[in-house]
BABA-30629 format. One record per residue: x, y, z of N, C-alpha, C in turn; residue number from 0. Coordinates in pm, whole numbers, plus 50000, padded with zeros to 5 digits. Layout:
<sites>
> X | Y | Z | X | Y | Z | X | Y | Z | NUM .
...
</sites>
This chain:
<sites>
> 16113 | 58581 | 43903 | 16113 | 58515 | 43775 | 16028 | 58390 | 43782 | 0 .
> 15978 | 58380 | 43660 | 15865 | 58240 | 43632 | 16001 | 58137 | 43632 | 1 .
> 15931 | 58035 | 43739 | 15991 | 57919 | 43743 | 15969 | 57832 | 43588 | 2 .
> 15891 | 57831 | 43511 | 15861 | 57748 | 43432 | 15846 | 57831 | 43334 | 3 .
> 15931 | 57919 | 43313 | 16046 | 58009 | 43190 | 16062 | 58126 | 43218 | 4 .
> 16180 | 58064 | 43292 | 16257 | 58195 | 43360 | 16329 | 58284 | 43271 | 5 .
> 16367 | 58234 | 43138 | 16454 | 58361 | 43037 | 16359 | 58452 | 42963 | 6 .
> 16230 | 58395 | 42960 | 16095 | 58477 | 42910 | 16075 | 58559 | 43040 | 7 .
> 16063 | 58573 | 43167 | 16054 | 58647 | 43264 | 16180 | 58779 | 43243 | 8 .
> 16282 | 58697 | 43237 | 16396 | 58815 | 43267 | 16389 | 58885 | 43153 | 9 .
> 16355 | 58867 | 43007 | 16327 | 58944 | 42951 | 16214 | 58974 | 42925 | 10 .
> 16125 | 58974 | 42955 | 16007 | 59067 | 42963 | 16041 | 59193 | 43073 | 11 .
> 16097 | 59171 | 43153 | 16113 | 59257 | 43249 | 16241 | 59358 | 43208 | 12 .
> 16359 | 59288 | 43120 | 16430 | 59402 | 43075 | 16394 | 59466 | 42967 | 13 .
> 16319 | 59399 | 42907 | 16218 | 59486 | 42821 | 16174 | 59625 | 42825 | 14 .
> 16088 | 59632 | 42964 | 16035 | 59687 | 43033 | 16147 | 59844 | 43040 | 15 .
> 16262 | 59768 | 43148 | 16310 | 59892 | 43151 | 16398 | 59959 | 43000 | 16 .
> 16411 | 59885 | 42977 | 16465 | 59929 | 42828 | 16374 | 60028 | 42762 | 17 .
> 16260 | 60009 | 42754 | 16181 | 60121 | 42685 | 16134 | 60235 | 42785 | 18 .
> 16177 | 60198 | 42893 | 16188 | 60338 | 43035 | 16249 | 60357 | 42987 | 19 .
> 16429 | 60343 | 42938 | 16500 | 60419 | 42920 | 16485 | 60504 | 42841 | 20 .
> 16421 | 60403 | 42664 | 16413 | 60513 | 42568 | 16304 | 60651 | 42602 | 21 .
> 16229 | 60620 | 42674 | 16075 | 60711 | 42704 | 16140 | 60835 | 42797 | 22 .
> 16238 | 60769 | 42940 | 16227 | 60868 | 43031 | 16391 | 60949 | 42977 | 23 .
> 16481 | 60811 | 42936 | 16641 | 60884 | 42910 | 16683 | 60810 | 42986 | 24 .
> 16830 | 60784 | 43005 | 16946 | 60688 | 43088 | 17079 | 60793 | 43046 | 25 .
> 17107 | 60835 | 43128 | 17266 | 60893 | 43076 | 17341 | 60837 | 43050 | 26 .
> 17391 | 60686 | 43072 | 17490 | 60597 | 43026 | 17448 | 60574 | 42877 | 27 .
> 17323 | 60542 | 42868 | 17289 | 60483 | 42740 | 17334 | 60624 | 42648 | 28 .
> 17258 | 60720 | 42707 | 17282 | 60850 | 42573 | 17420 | 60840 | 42555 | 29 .
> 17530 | 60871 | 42592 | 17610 | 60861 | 42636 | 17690 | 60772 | 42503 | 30 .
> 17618 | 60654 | 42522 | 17672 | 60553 | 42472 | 17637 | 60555 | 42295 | 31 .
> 17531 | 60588 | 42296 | 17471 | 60609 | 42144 | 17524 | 60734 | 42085 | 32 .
> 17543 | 60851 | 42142 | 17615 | 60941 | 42095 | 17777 | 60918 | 42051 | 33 .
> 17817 | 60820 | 42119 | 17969 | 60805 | 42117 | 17923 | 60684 | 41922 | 34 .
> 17849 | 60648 | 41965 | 17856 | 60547 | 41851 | 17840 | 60599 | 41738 | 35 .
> 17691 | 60703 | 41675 | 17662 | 60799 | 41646 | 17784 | 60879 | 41578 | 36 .
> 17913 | 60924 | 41635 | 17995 | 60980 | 41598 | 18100 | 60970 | 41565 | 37 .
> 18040 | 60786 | 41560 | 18192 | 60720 | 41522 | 18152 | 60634 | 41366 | 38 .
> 18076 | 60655 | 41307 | 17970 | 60646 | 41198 | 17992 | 60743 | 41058 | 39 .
> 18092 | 60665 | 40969 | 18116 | 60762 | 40898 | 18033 | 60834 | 40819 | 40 .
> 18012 | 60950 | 40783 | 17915 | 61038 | 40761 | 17825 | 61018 | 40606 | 41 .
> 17917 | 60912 | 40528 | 17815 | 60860 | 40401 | 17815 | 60730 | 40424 | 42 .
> 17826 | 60687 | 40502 | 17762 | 60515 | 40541 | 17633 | 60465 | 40479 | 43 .
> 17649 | 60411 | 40432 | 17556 | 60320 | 40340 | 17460 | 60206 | 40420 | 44 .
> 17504 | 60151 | 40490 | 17487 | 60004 | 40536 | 17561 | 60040 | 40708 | 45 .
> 17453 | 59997 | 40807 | 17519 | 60004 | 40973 | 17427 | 59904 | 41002 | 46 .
> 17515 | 59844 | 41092 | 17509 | 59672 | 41171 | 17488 | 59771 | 41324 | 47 .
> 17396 | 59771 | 41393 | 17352 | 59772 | 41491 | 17382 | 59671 | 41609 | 48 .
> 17474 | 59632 | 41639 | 17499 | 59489 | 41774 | 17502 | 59513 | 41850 | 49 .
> 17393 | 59474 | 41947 | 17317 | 59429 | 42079 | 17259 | 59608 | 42118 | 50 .
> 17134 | 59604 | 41996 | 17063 | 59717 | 42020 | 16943 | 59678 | 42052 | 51 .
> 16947 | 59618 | 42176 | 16826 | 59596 | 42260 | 16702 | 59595 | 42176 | 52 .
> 16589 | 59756 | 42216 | 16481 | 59700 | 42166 | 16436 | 59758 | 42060 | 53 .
> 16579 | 59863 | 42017 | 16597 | 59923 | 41870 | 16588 | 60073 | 41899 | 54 .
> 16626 | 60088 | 41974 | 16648 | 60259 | 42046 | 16792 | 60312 | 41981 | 55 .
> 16876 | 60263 | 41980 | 17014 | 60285 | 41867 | 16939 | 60275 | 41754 | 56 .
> 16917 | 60194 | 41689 | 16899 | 60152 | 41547 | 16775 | 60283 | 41516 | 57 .
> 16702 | 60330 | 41575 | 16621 | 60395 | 41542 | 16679 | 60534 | 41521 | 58 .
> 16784 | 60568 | 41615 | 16855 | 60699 | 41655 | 16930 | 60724 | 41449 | 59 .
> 17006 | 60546 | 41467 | 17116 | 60553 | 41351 | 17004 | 60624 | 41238 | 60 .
> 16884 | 60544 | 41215 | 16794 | 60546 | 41091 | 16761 | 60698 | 41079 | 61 .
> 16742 | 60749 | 41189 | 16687 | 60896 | 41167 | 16834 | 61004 | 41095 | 62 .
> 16932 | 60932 | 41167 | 17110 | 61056 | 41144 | 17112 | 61037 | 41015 | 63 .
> 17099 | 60881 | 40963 | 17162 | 60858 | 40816 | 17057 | 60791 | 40760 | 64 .
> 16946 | 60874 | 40702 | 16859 | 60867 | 40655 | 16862 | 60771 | 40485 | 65 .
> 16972 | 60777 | 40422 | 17017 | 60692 | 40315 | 17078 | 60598 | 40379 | 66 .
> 17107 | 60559 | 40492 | 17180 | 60446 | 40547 | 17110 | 60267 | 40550 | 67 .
> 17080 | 60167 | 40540 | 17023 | 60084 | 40564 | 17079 | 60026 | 40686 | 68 .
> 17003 | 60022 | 40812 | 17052 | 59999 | 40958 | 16970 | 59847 | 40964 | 69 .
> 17099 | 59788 | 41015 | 17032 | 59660 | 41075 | 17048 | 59627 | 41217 | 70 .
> 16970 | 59601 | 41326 | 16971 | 59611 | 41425 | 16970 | 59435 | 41479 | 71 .
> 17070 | 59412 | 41599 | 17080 | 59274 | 41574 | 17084 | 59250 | 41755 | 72 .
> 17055 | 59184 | 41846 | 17083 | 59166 | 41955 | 17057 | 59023 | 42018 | 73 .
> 17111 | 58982 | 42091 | 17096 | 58840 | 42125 | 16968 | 58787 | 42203 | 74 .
> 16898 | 58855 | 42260 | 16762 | 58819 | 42293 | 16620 | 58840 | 42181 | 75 .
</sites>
């Protein structure tokens, strides 16, 4: 990590693997988005996305519930 901004280092670098995940797959993550995914009631209007990284959920939600307005929100 850059000494002289080290929270811009650590995330650039989880960045990184974060969009490995979406590109190559992570079984925890699928895993994890499917469980969410199906817990999403089926005429949902409006979904709050929290701590969807670099929008790999939020993108999944936008495609299932195509009338849905997804907002994707995460702390970095």
């Amino acid at each position: 990590m850059s000494a002289a901004n080290p929270a811009r280092a650590f995330y650039d670098d989880a960045t990184g693997r974060l969009l490995a995940d979406a590109v190559y797959g992570n079984p925890r993550a699928d895993a994890a988005i499917a469980y969410a995914l199906a817990a999403v009631p089926p005429r949902a209007r409006r979904i709050l996305d929290l701590g969807c990284g670099v929008g790999w959920s939020s993108h999944l939600l936008a495609q299932r519930f195509p009338a849905a307005e997804v907002i994707g929100a995460d702390l970095s």
